[in-house]
C-alpha positions as CSV (number, residue, x, y, z in Angstrom):
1,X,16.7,-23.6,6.2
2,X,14.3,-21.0,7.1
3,X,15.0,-19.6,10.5
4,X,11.1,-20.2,12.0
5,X,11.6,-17.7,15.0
6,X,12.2,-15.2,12.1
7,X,9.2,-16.2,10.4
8,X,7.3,-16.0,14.0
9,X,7.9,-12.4,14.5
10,X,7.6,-10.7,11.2
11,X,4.5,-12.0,11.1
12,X,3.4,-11.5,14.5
13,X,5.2,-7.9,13.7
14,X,3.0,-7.5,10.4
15,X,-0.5,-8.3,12.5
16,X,0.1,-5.9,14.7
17,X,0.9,-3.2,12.7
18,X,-1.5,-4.1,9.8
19,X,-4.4,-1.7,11.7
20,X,-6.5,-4.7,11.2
21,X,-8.7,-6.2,13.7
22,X,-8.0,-10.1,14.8
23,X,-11.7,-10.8,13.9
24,X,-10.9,-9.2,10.0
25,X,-7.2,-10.6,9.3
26,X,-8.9,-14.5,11.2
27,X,-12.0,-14.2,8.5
28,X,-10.4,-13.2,5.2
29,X,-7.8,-16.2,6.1
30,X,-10.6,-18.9,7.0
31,X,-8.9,-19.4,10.1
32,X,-10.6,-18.5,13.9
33,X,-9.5,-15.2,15.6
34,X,-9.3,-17.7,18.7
35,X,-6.3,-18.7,16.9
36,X,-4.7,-15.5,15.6
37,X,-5.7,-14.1,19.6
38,X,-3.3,-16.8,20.8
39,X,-0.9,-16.6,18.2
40,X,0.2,-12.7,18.7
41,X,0.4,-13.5,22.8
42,X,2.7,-16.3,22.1
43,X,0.6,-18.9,23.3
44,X,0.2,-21.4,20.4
45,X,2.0,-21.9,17.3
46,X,0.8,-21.9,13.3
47,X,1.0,-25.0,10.7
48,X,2.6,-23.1,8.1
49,X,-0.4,-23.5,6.0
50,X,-1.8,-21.3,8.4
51,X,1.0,-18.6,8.3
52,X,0.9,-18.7,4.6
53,X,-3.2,-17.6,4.6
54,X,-2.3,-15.0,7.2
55,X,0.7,-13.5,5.1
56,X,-1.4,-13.5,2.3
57,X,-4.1,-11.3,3.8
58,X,-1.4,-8.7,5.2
59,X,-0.6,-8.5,1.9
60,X,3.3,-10.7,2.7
61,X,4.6,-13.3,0.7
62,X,6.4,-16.6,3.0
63,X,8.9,-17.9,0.6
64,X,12.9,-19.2,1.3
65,X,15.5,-16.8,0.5
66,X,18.5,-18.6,1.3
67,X,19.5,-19.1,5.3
68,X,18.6,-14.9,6.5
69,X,14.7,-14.5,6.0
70,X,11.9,-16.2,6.5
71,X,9.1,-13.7,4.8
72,X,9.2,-10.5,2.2
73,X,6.7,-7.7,2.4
């Protein structure tokens, strides 16, 4: 089982340190940066479809590796 608080904050982790702007990371995933706003302030959460277009712009990979992470780099 993927632990999803894990999962949470490497990727919350990952936006913040990508250099990127919410407006850059929210249009190469097709998603709103309403969305990735209020996902890095903890105030809503992501479909893992989502998270997966997200990863893949920061360059991560969400995949199960047993029961300890959630996401590789």
């Amino acid at each position: 089982m993927v632990d999803s608080v894990e999962l949470v904050d490497a990727l919350k982790r990952a936006i913040i340190d990508s250099g990127l702007t919410h407006y850059r990371i929210a249009k190469d995933a097709g998603v709103t940066p309403d969305a990735i706003d209020r996902f890095v302030r903890g105030e809503r959460d992501l479909r893992l479809e989502t998270a997966g277009k997200i990863a893949a712009v920061l360059g991560m990979t969400l995949k199960p590796r047993g029961r300890k992470s959630a996401c590789q780099t």
